[in-house]
PDB file with one MODEL, atoms N, CA, C and O in Angstrom:
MODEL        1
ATOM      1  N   UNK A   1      12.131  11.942 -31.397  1.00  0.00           N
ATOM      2  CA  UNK A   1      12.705  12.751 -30.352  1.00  0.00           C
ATOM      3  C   UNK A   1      13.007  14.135 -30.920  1.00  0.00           C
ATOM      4  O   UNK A   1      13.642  14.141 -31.974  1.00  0.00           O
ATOM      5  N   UNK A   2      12.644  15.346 -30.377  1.00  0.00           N
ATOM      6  CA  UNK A   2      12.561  16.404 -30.581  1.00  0.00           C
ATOM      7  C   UNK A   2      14.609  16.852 -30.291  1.00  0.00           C
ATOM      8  O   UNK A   2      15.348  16.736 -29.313  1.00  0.00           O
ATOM      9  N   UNK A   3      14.782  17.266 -31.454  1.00  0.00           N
ATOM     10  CA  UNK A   3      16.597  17.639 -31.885  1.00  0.00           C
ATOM     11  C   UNK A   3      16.910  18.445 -30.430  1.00  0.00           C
ATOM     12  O   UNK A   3      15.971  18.772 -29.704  1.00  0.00           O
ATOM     13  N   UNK A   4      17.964  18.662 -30.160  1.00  0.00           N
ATOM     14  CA  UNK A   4      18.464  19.674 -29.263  1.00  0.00           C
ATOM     15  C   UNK A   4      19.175  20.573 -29.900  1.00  0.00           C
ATOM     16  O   UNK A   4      19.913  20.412 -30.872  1.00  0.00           O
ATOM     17  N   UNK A   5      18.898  21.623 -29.257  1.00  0.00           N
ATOM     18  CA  UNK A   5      19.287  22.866 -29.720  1.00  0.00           C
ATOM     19  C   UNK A   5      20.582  22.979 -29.710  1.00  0.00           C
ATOM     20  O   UNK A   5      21.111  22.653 -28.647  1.00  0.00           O
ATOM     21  N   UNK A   6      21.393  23.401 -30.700  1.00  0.00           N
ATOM     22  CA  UNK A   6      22.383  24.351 -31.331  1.00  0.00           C
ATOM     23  C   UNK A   6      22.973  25.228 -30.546  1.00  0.00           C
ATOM     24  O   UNK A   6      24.023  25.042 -29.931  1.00  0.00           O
ATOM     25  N   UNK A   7      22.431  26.023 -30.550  1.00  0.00           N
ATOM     26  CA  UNK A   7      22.875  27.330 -30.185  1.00  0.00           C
ATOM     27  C   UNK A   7      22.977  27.158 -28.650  1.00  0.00           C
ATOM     28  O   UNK A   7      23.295  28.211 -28.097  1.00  0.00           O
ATOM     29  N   UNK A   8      22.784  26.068 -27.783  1.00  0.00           N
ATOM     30  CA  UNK A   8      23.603  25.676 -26.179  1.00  0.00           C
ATOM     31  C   UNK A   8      24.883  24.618 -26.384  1.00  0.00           C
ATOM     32  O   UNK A   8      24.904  23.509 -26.917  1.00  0.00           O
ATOM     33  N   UNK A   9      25.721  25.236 -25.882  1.00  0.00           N
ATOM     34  CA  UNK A   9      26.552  24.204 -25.646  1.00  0.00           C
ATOM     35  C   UNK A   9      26.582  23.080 -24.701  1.00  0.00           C
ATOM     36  O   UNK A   9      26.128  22.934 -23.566  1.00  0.00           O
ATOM     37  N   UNK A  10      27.203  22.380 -25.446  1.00  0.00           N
ATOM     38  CA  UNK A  10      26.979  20.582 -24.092  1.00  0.00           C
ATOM     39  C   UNK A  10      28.284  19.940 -24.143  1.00  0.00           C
ATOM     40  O   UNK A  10      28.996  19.559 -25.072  1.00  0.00           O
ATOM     41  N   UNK A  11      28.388  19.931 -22.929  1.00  0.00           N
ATOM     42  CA  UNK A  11      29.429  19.075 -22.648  1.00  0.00           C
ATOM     43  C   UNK A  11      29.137  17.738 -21.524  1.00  0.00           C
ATOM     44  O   UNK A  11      28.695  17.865 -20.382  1.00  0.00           O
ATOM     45  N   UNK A  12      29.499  16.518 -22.168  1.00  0.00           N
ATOM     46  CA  UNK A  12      29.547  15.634 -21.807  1.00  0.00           C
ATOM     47  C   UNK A  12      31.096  15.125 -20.627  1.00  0.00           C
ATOM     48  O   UNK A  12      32.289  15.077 -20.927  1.00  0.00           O
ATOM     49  N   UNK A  13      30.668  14.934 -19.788  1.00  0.00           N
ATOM     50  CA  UNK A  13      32.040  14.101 -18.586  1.00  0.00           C
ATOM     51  C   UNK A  13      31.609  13.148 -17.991  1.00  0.00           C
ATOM     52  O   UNK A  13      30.749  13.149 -17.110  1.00  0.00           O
ATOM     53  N   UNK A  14      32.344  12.013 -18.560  1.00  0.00           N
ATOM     54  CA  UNK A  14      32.408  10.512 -18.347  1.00  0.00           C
ATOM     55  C   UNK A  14      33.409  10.074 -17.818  1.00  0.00           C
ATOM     56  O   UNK A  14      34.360  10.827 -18.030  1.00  0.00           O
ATOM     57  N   UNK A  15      33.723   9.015 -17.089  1.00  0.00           N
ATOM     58  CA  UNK A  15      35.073   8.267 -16.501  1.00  0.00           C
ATOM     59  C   UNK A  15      35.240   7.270 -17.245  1.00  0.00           C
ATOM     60  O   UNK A  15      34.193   6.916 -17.788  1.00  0.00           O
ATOM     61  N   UNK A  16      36.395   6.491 -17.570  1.00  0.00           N
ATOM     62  CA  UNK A  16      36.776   5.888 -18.242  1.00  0.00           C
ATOM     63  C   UNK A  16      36.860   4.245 -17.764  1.00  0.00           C
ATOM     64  O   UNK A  16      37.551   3.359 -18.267  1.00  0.00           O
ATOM     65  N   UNK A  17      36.203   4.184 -16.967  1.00  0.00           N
ATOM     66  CA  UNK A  17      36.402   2.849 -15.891  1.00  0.00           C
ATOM     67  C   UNK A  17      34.979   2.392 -15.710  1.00  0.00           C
ATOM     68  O   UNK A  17      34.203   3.347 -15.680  1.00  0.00           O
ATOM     69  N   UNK A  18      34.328   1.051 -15.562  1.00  0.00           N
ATOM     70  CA  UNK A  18      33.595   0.344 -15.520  1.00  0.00           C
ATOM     71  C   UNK A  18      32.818   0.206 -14.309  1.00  0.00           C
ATOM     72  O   UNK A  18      33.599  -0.014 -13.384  1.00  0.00           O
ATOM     73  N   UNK A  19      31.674   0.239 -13.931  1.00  0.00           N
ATOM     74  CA  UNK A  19      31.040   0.056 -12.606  1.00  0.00           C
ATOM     75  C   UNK A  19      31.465  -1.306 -12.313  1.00  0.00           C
ATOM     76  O   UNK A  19      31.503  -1.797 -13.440  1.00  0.00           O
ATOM     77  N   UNK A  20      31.824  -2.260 -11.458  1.00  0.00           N
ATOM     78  CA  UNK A  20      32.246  -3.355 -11.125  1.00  0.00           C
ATOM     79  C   UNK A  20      30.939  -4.075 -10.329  1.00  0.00           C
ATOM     80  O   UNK A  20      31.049  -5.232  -9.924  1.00  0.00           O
ATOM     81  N   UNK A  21      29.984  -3.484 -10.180  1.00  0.00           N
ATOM     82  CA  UNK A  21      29.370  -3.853  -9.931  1.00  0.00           C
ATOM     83  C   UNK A  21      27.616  -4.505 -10.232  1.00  0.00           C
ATOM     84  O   UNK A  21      26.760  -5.217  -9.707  1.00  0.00           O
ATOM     85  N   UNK A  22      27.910  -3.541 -11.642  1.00  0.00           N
ATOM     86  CA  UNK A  22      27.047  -3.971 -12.697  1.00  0.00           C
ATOM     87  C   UNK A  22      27.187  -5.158 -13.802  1.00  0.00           C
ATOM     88  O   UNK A  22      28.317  -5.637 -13.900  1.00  0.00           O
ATOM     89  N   UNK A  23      26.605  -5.463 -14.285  1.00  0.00           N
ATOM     90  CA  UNK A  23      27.030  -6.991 -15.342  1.00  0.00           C
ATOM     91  C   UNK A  23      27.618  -5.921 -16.315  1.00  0.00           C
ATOM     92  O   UNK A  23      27.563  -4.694 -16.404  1.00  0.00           O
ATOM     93  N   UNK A  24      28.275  -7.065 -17.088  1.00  0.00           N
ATOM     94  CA  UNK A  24      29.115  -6.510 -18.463  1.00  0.00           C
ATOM     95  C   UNK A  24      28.692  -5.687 -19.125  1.00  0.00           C
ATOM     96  O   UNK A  24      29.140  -4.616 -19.535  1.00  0.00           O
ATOM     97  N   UNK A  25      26.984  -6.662 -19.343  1.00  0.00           N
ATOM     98  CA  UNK A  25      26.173  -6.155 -20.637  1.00  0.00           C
ATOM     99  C   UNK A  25      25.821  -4.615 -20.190  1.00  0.00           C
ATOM    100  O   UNK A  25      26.175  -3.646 -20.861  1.00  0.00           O
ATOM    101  N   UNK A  26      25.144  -4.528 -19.077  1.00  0.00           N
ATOM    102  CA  UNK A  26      24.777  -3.090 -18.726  1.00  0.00           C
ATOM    103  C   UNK A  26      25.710  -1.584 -18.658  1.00  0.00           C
ATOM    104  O   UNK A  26      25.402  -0.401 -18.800  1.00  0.00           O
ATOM    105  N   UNK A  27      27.048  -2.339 -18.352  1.00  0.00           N
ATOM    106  CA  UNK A  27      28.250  -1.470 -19.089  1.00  0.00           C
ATOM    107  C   UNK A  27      28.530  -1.295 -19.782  1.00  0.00           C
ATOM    108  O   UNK A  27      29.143  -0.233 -19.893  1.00  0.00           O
ATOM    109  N   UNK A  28      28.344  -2.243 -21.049  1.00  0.00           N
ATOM    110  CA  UNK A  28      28.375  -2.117 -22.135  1.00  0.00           C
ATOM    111  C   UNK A  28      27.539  -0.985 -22.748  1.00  0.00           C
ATOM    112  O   UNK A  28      27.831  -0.033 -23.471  1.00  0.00           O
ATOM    113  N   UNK A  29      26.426  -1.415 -22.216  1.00  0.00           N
ATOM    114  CA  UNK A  29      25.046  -0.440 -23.085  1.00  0.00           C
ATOM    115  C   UNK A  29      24.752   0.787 -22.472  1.00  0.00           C
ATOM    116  O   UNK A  29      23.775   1.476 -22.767  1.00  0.00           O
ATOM    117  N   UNK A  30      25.864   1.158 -21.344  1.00  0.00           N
ATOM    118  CA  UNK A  30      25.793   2.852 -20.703  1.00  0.00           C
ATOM    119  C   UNK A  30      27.189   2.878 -21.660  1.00  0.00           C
ATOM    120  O   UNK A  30      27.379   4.091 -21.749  1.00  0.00           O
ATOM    121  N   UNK A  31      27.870   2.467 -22.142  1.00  0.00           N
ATOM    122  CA  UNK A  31      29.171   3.203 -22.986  1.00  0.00           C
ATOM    123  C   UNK A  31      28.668   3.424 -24.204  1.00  0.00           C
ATOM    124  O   UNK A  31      29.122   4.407 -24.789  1.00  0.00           O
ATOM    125  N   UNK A  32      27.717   2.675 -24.845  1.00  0.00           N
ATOM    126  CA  UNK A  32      27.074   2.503 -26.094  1.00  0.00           C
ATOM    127  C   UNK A  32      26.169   4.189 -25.774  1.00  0.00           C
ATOM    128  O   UNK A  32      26.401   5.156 -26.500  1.00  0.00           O
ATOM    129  N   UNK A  33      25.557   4.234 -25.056  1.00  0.00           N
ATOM    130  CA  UNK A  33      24.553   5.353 -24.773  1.00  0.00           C
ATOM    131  C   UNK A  33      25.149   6.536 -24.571  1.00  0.00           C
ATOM    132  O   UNK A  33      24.559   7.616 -24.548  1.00  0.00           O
ATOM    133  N   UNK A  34      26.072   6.403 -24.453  1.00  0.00           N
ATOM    134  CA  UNK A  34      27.434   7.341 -23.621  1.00  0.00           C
ATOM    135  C   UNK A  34      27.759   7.939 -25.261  1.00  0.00           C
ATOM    136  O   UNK A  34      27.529   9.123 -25.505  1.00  0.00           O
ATOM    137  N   UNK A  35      28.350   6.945 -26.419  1.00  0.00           N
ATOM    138  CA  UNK A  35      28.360   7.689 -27.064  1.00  0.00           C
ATOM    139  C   UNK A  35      27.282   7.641 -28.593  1.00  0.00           C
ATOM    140  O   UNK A  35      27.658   7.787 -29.756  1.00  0.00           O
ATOM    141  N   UNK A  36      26.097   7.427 -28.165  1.00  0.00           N
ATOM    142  CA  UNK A  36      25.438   7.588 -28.953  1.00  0.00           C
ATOM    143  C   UNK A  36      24.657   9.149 -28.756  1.00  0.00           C
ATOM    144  O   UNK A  36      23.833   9.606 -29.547  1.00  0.00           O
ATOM    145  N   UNK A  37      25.075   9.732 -27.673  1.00  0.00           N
ATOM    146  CA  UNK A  37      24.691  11.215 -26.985  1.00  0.00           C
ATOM    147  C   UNK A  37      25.621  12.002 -27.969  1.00  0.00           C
ATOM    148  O   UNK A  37      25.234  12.820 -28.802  1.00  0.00           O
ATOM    149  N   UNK A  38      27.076  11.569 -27.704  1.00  0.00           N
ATOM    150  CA  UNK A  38      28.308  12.305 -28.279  1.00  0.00           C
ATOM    151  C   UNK A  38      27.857  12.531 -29.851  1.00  0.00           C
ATOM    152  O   UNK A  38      27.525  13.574 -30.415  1.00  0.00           O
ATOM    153  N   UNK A  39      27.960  11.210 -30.348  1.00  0.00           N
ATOM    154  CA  UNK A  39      28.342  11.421 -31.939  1.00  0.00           C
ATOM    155  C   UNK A  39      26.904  11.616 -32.466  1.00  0.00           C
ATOM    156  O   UNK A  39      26.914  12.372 -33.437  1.00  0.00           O
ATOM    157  N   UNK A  40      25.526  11.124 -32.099  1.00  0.00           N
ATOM    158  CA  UNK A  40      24.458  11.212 -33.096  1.00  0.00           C
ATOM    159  C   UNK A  40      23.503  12.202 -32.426  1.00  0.00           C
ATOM    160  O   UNK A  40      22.992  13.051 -33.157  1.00  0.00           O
ATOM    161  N   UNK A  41      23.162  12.196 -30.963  1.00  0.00           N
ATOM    162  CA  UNK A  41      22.237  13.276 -30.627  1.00  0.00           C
ATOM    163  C   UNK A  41      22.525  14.640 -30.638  1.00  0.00           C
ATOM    164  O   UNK A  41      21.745  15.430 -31.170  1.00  0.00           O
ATOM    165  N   UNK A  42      23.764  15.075 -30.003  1.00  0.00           N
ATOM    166  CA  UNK A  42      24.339  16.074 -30.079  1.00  0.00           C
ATOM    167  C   UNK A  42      26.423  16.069 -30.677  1.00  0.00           C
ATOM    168  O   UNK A  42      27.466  16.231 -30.043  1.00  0.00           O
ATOM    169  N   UNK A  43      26.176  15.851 -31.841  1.00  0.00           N
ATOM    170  CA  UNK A  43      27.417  15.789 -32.162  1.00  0.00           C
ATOM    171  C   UNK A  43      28.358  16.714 -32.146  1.00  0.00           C
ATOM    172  O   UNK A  43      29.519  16.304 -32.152  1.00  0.00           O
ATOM    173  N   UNK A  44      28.143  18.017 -32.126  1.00  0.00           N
ATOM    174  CA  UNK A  44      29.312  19.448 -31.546  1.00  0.00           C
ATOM    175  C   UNK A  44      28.934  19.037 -30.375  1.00  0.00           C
ATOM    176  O   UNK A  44      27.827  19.567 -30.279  1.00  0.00           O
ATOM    177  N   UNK A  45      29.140  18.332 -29.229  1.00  0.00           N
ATOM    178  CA  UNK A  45      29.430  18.436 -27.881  1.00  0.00           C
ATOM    179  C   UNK A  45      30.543  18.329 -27.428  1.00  0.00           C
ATOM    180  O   UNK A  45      31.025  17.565 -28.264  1.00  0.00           O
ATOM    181  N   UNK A  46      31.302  18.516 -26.746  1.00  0.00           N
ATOM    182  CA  UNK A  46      32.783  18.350 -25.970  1.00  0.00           C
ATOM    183  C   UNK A  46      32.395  17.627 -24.886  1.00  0.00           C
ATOM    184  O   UNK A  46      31.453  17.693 -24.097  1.00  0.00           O
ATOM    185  N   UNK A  47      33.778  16.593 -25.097  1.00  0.00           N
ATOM    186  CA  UNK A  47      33.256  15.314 -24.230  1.00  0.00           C
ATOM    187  C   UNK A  47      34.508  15.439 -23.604  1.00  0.00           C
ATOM    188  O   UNK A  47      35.450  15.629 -24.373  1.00  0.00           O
ATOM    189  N   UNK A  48      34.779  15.377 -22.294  1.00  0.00           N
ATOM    190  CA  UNK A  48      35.578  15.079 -21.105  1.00  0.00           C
ATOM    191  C   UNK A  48      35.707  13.401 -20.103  1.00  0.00           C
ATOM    192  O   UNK A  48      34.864  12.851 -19.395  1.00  0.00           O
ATOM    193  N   UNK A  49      36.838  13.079 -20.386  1.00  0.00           N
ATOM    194  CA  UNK A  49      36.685  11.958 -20.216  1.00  0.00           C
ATOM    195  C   UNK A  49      37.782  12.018 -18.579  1.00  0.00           C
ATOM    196  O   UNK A  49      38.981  12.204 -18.788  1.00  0.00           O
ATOM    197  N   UNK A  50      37.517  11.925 -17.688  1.00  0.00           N
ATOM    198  CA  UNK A  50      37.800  11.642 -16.598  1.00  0.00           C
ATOM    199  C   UNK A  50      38.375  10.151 -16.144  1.00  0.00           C
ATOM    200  O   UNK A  50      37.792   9.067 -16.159  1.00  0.00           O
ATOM    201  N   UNK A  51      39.739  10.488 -15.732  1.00  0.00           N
ATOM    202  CA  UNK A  51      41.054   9.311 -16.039  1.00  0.00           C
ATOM    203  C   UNK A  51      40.386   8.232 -15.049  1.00  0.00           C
ATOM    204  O   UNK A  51      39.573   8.823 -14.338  1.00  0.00           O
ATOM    205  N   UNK A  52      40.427   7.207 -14.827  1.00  0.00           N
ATOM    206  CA  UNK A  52      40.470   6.486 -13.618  1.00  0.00           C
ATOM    207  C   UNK A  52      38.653   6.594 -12.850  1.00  0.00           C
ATOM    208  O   UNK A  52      38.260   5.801 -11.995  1.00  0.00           O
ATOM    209  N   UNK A  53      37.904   7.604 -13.347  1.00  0.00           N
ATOM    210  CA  UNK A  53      37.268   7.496 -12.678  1.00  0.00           C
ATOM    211  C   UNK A  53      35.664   6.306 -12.733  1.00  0.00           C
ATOM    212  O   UNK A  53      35.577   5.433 -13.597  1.00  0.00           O
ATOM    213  N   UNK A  54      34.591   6.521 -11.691  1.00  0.00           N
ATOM    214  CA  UNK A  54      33.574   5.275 -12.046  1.00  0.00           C
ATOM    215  C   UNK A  54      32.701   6.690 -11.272  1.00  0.00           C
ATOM    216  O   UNK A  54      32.911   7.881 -11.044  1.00  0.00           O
ATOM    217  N   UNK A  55      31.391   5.442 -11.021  1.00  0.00           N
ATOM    218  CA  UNK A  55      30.643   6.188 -10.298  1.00  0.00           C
ATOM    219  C   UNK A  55      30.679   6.835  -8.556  1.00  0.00           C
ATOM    220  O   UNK A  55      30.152   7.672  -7.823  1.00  0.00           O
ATOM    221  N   UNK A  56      31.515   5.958  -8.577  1.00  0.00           N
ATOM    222  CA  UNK A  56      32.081   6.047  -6.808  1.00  0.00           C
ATOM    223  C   UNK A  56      32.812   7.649  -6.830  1.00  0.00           C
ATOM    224  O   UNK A  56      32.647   8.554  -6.012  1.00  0.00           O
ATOM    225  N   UNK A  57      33.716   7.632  -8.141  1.00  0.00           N
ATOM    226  CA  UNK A  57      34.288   9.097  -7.889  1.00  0.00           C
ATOM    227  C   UNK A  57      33.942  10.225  -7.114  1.00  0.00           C
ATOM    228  O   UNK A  57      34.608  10.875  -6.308  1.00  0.00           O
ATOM    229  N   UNK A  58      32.310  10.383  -7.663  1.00  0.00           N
ATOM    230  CA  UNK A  58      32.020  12.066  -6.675  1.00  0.00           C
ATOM    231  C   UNK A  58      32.159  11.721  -5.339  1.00  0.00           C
ATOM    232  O   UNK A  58      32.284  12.784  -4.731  1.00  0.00           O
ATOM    233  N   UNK A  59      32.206  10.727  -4.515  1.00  0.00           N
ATOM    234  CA  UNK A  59      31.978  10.572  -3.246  1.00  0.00           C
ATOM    235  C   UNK A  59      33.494  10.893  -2.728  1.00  0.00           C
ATOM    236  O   UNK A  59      33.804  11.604  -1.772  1.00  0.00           O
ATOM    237  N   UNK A  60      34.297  10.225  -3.558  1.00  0.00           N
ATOM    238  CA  UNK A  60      36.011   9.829  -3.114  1.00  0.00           C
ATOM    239  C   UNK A  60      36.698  10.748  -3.521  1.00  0.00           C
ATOM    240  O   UNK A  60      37.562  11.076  -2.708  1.00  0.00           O
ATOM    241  N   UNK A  61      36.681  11.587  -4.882  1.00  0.00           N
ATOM    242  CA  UNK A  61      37.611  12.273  -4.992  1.00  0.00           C
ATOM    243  C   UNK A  61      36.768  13.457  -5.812  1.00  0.00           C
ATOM    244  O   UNK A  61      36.641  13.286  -7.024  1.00  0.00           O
ATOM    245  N   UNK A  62      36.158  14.706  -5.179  1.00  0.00           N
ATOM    246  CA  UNK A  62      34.734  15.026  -6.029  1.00  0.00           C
ATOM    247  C   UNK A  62      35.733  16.303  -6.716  1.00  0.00           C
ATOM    248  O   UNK A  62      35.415  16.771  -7.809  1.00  0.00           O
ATOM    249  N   UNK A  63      37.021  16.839  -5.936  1.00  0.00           N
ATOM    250  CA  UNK A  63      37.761  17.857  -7.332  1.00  0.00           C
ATOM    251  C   UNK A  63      37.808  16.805  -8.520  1.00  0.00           C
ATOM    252  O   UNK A  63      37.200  17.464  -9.363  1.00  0.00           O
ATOM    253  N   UNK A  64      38.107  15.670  -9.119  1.00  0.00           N
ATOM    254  CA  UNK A  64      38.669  15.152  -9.748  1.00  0.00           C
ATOM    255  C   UNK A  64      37.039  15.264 -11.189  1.00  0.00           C
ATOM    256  O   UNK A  64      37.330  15.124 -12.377  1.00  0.00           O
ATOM    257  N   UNK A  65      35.888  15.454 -10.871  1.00  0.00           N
ATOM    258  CA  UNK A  65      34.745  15.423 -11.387  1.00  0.00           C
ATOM    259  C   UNK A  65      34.304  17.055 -11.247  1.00  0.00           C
ATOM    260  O   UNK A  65      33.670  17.768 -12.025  1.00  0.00           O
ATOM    261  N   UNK A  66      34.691  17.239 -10.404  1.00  0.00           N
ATOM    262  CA  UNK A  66      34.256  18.986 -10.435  1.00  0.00           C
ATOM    263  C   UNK A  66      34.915  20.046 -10.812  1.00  0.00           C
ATOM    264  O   UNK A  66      34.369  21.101 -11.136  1.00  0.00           O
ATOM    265  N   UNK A  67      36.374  19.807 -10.796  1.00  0.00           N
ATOM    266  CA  UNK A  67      37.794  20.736 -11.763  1.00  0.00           C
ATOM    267  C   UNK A  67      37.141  20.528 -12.941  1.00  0.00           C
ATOM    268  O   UNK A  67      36.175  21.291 -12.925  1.00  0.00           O
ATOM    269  N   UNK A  68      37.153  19.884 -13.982  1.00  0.00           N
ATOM    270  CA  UNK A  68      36.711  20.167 -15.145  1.00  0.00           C
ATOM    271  C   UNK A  68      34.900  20.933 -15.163  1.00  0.00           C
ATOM    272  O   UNK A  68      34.273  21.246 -16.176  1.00  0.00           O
ATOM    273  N   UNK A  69      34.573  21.024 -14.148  1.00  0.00           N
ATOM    274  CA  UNK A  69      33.247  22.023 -14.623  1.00  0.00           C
ATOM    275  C   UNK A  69      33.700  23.462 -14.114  1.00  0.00           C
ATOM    276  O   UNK A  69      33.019  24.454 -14.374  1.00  0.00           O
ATOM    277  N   UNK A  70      34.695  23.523 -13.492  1.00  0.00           N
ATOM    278  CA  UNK A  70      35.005  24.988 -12.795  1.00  0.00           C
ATOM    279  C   UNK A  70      35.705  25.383 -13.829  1.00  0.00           C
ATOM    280  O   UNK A  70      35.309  26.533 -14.020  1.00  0.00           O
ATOM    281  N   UNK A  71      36.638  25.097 -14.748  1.00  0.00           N
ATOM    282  CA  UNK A  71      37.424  25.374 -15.611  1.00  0.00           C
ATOM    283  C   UNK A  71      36.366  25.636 -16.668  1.00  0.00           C
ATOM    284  O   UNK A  71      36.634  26.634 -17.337  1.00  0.00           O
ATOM    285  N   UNK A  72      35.243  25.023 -17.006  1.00  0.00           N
ATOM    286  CA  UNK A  72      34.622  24.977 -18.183  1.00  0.00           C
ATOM    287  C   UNK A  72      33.759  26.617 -17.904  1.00  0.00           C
ATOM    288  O   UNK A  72      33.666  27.504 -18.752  1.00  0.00           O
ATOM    289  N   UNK A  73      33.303  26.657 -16.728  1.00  0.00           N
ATOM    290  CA  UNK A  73      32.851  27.783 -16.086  1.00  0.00           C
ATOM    291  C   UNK A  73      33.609  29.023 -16.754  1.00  0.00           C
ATOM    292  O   UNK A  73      33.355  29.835 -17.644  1.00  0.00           O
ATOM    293  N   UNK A  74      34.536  28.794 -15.988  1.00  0.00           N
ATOM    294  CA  UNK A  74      36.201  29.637 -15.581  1.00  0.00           C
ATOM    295  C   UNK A  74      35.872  30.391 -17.180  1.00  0.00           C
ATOM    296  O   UNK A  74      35.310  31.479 -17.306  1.00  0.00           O
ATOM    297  N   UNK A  75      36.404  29.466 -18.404  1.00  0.00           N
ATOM    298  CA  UNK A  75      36.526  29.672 -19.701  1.00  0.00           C
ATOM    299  C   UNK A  75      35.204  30.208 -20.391  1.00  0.00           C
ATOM    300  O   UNK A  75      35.563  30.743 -21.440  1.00  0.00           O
ATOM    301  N   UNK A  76      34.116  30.277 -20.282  1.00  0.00           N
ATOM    302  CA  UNK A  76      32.823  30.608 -20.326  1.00  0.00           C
ATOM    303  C   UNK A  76      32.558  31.770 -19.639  1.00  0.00           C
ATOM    304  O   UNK A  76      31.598  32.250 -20.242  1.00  0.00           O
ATOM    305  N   UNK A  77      32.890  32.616 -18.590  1.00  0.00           N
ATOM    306  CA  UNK A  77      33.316  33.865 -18.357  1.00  0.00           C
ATOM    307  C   UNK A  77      34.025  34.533 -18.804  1.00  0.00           C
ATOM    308  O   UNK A  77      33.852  35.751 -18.773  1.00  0.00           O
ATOM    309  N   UNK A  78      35.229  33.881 -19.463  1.00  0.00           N
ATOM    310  CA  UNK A  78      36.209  35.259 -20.176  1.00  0.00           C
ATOM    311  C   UNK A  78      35.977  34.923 -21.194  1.00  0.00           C
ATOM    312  O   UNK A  78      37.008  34.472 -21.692  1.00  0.00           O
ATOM    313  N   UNK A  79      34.838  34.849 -22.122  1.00  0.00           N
ATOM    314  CA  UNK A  79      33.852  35.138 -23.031  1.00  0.00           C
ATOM    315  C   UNK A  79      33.754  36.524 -23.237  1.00  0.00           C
ATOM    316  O   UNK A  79      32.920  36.974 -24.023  1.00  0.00           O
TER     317      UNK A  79
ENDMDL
END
C-alpha cells in the first residue's frame, strides 16, 4: 500500500458505541481497523472520538458529528 502523505493532515472521528446491529465479531474488526488507521497507517492523525455516538448519529443528532468538523475548520482558518 502506497504511504500517505505527511504533509496533509487527517483527522479521524469515531463514536464510541457499537452498531447493535451487527455481530460482535464485525465490531470488533471495524474498532480493530479503526485503529489500525490511527496508530500504523497514519500515525500523526488526530482522532476525535464522539461520546455516545453509533452510526445512527448523523441522522439523530448530526451537530453532535458535525461540531467537531466546523471547529476543526474554524481552527484551520486562523492559521
Amino acid at each position: 500500500m502506497k504511504p500517505f502523505p505527511y504533509n496533509i493532515s487527517v483527522t479521524v472521528i469515531t463514536g464510541n458505541y457499537y452498531d447493535e446491529q451487527l455481530p460482535s465479531s464485525l465490531n470488533k474488526a471495524w474498532a480493530k481497523s479503526q485503529q489500525h488507521l490511527i496508530s500504523t497507517l497514519h500515525p500523526g492523525s488526530h482522532h476525535i472520538v464522539v461520546n455516545g455516538a453509533d452510526h445512527h448519529m448523523l441522522y439523530r443528532k448530526p451537530l453532535a458529528v458535525s461540531e467537531p468538523i466546523r471547529k476543526l475548520i474554524h481552527q484551520w482558518r486562523r492559521r
